[in-house]
N, C-alpha and C positions, 0 to 999 in steps of 0.2 A: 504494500500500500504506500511504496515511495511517489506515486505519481499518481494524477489524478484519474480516478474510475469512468472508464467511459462505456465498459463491456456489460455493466452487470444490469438487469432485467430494470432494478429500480431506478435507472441512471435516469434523471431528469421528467421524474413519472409522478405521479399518484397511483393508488391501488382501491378499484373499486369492485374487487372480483376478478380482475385484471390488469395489469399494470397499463394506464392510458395517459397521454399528455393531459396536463392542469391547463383548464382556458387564464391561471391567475401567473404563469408562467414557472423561471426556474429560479432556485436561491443556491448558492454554492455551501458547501460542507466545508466549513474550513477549523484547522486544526485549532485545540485553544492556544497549546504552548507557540505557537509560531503565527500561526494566522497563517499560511499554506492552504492552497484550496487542496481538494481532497478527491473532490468530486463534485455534484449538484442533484437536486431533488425538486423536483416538483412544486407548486403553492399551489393550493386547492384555494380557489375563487368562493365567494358565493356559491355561485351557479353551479361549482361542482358539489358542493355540501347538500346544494339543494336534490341533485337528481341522485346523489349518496342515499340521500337520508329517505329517498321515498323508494328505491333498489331495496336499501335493507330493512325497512316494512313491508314491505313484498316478501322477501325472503324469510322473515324470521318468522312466519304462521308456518311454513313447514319446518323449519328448524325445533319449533317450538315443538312438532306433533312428533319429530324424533326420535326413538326412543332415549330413554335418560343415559344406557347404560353406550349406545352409538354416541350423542353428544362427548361424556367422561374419556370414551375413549380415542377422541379426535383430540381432548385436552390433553390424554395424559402423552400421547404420540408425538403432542410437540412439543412437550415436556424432555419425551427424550429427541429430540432433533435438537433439542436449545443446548441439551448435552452435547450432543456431539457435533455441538457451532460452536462451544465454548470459548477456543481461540479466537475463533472470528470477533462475534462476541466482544470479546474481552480488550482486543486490538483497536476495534471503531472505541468503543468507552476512553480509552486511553488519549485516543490521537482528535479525538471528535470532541470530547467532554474534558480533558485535563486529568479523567483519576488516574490513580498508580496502579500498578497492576493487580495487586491485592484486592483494592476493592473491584476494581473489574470483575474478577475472578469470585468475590464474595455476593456481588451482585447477579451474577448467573445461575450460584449455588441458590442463593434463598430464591431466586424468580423459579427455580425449577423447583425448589419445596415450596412455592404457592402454589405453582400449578399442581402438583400433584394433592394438594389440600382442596382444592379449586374442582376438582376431579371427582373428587370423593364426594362433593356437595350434592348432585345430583344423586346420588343413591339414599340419601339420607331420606327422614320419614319429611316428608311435607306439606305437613298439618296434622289438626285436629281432630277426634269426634267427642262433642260433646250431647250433654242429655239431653231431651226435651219435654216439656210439660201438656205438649198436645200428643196426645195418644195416637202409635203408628208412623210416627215421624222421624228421622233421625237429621243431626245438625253434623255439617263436615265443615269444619275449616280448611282451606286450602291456603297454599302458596303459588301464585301463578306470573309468569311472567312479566315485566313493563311490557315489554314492545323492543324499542330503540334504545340503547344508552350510548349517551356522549361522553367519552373519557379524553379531558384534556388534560396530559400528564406534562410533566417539567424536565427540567434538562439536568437537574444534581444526579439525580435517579432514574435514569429516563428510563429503562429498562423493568427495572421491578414497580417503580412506582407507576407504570401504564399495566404493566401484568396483573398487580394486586385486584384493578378493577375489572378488567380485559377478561383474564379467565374466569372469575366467577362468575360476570353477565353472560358469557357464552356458553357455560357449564348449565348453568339454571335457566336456559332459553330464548335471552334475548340475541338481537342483532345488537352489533358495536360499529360504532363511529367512531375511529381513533383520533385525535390532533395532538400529534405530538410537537414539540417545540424547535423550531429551526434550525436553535442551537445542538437538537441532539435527534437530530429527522433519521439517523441511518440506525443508531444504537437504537431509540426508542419508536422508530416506525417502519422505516425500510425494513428490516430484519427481519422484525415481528412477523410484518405482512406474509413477509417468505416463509416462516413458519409454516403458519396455517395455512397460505398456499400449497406448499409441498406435503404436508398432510390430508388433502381432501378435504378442507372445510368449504361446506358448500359456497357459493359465488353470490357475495353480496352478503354473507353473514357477519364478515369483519369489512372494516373499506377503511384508509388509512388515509389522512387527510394531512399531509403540513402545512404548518401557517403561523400567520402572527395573529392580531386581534380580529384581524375584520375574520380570518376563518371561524378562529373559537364563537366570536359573538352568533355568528352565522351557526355554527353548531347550536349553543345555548336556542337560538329562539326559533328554531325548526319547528313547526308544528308536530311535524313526525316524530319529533325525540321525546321522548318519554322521561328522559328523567335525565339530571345532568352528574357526570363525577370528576370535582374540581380539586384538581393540585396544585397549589401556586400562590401568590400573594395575598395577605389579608385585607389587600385596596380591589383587588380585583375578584376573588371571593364574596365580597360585600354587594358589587356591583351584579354579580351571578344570582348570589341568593334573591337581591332585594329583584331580579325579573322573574326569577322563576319562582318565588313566594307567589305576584302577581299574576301569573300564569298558570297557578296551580299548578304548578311542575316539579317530582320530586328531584329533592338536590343532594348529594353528598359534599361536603365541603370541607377538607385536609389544607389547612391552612398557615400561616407564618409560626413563630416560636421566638422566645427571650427567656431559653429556659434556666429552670436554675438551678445549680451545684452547689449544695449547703455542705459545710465542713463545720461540724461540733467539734467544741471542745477536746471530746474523748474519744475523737477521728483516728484512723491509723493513715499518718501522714504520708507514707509512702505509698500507700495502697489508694489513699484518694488522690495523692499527684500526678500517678499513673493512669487512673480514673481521668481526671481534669486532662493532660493532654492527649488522651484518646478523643474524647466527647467534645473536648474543644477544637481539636488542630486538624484531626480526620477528615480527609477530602475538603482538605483547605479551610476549613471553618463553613462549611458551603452545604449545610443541613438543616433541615426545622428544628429537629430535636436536638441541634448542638449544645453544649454547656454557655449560654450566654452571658450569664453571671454567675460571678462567683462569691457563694456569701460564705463569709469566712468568721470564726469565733474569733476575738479580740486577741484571746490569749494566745492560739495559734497561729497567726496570721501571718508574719514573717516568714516562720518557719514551713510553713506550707510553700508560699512565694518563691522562696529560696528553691524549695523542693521540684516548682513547677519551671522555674526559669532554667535551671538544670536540665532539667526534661528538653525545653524547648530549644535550647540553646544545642543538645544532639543531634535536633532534626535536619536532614539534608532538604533543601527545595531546589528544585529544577524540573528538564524537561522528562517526564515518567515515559516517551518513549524513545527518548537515547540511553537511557540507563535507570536503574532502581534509584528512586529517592521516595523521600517519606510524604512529600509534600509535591502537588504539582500547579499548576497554574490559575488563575481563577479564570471565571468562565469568560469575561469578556472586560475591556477599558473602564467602560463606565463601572464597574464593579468596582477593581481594581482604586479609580478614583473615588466611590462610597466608602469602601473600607479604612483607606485613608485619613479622609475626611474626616469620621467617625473622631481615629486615633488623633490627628490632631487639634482637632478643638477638644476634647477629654485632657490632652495632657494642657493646653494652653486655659481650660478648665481649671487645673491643679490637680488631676490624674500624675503619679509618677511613669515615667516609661521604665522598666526593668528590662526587658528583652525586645526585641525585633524594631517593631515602625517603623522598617523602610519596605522597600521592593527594589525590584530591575524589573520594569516591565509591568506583565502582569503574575509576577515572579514576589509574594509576598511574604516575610518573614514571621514565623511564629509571634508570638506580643503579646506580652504579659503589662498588665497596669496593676497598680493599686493606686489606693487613697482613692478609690473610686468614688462620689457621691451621687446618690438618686436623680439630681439633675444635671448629671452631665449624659452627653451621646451616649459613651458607653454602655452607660446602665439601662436608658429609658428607651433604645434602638435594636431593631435586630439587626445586627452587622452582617453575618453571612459571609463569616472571613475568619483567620486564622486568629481568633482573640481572645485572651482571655482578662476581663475588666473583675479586679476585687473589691471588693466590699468588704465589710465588716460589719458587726453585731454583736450585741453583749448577750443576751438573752435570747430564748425558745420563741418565743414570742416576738420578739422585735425580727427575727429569723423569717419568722410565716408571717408577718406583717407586709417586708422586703420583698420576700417573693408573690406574695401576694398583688405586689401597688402593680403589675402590669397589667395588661388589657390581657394577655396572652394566656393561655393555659394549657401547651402541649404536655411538655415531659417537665421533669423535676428528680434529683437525683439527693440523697443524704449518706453523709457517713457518722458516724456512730457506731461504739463497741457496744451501745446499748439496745439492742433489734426491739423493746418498748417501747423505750422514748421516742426511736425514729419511727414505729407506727405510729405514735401520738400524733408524729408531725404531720406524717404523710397523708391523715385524716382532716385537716386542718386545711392540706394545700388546693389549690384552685389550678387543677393539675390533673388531664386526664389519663397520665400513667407518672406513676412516682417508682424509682429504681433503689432501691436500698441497699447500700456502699458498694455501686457501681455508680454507672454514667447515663448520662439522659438516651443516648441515641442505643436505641436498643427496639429489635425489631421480633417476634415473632409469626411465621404466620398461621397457627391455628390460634392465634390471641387475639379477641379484637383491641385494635389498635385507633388511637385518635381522639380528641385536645377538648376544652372546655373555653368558653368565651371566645376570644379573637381568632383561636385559631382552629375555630372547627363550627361545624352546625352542628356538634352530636351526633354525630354517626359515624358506625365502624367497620374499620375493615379488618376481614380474618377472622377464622375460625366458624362456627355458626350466626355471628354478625354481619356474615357477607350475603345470607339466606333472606335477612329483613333488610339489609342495602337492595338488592338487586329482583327483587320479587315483591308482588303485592295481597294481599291477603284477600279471600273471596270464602261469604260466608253462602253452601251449598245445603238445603232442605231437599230432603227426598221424603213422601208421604206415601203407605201403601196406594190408598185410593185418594180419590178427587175430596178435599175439603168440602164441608158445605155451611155455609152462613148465611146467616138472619137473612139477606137482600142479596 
């Protein structure tokens, strides 16, 4: 992949059942560490979303009528074909998105244990039978299909975070709309496509859309889409929900994060510093559930600092496809200059700098602050970059106060030797998964997964959470004979 791809089926396409020219034209794949084109992909216009989205209404009444045990086995088929794309895989994530190869490679492994979780959904029981009070009747709950689901997934995660939604709507019946993000069209769209392409997924049950906003919007307010699954900012999330509330349109909404890594007192320091630059430095700082803040006990606090600057201060950054490094580039300029940004007004704030706040490029340096205060960037921002901002706190209470003042409520992480008192806390947090002495980013997927407040509409993905995401409930009376009443 030293030159740009001009042979391969998605080269300059969209995929509607078949790979076709975009009437919105092409956008180039270009590397993040170098800005190198790579190759080019398609833009799905309007008009192509539109004849998408009415193709895979079409399509998804037979899919739906399917058997369950045919659909599972379409998903778990490309479960192993993502297997043995892995390299591939792994190589676009590296040169297309900036990770290192590890997460590439750790992003493969859990997309292929979703979908095989994804798989298994379908054979599960779904629904009810409950009693009834009119004699000769029985009451079935069902779980039945939306229709259409729109999955607009992101570019940190392009791969797992479009799979999470991807295979469960296609396991439980519906037709999918992809749009993935420009920044990551080949690992989180092109490939996919191929997937379930070269497995026999019928024509028109997946169709795979990139694009910037005017696609996504054009997804969201399709009449034909049934319900929408949103990854991505908590400005643009807001803007999803507040149309599809109005449209009575269901929404999943996986949203920003400012999470936070509490260190007690009676923290095992080294165990949480190792913690803290996982959660914070991992794939650049370039996650929802990163360690955003760091609230630190008073008494420990240096000594933690010290601990983490350490840490950071090992990490190699460069480019992760000339050679192994810990760190690899963020996604784009404008990024690059936000994360900055952030760090310098924090320290021109009266933040101390301990480690990194520089760059080359889009080439950023680990960065460790303290003397952090509530109203500086640091604290009151998701950065979305290699940072970790300290805090301080005297008390339990002033602790979940801290993490509490954000708008945000993904992840939250505590350490403590005392596994009570960190329930105590983790009861208290506004905080739709709390980790205890580990780190915030932490993923399972038969768990459900996802945030409270800012950064989620409450709903989840994974496990049997993905059964009441992606299906609707229908309540079914069967009576021996015909009722008869009054008139």
């Amino acid at each position: 992949m030293n030159t740009p791809v001009k042979t391969e089926r998605w080269s300059g396409k969209i995929f509607t059942g078949s790979w076709v020219a975009a009437r919105g034209g092409v956008a180039p794949v270009l590397e993040a560490a170098t800005g190198a084109a790579l190759g080019e992909v398609g833009v799905a216009s309007p008009e192509d979303v539109d004849a998408a989205a009415r193709s895979a209404q079409a399509a998804q009444k037979a899919w739906a009528a399917t058997p369950f045990d045919q659909r599972a086995a379409i998903v778990r088929e490309a479960a192993r074909l993502l297997k043995e794309r892995a390299a591939e895989f792994t190589q676009w994530n590296v040169r297309e998105c900036g990770s290192i190869v590890p997460k590439g490679e750790w992003e493969v492994g859990i997309t292929h244990e979703q979908m095989q979780q994804a798989a298994a959904l379908a054979g599960l029981p779904n629904g009810m039978m409950f009693p009834s009070s009119v004699p000769g009747r029985t009451n079935l709950w069902q779980r039945v299909p939306l229709g259409v689901v729109g999955v607009i997934a992101p570019w940190n995660f392009p791969l797992f975070l479009a799979m999470r939604s991807v295979a469960p709507a296609l396991a439980l019946g519906n037709a999918v709309l992809l749009k993935p993000d420009l920044q990551s069209a080949v690992t989180g769209g092109a490939l996919i496509a191929r997937l379930f392409e070269d497995v026999g997924l019928p024509p028109g049950v997946l169709q795979v859309l990139p694009g910037g906003p005017a696609t996504g919007d054009a997804v969201v307010r399709h009449p034909c889409v049934n319900m929408v699954s949103f990854t991505g900012s908590t400005a643009v999330g807001r803007q999803i929900g507040e149309f599809c509330g109005r449209a009575l349109k269901k929404v999943a909404l996986e949203l920003g994060g400012n999470n936070a890594m509490i260190v007690l007192d009676d923290a095992d320091l080294d165990g949480a510093s190792s913690c803290a630059a996982w959660g914070g430095f991992l794939h650049q700082g370039q996650i929802c559930m990163a360690a955003g803040r760091h609230l630190v006990h008073r008494s420990v606090a240096d000594a933690y600092a010290a601990k983490l600057v350490e840490r950071a201060k090992k990490l190699y950054v460069g480019d992760p496809h000339a050679g192994p490094a810990h760190l690899g580039p963020l996604i784009n300029d404008r990024q690059t200059e936000r994360v900055h940004r952030i760090v310098t007004e924090s320290i021109a704030a009266g933040a101390t700098l301990l480690a990194g706040g520089t760059h080359e490029g889009r080439f950023y340096q680990p960065t460790v602050l303290s003397n952090v205060a509530v109203d500086m960037p640091a604290f009151a921002e998701e950065i979305f970059g290699p940072v970790a901002p300290i805090t301080v706190f005297d008390t339990d209470e002033e602790a979940v106060a801290l993490a509490n003042s954000s708008e945000y409520g993904l992840a939250a992480a505590i350490h403590s030797k005392s596994t009570a008192r960190a329930l105590r806390m983790a009861s208290q947090l506004k905080s739709g998964m709390v980790h205890i002495n580990d780190q915030p980013v932490n993923c399972e997927p038969q768990v459900p997964f996802g945030g409270m407040g800012a950064s989620g509409s409450g709903g989840r993905f994974g496990g049997p959470a993905s059964i009441d995401e992606f299906t609707q409930a229908q309540w079914v009376s069967v009576s021996e004979k015909a009722a008869q009443y009054p008139f």
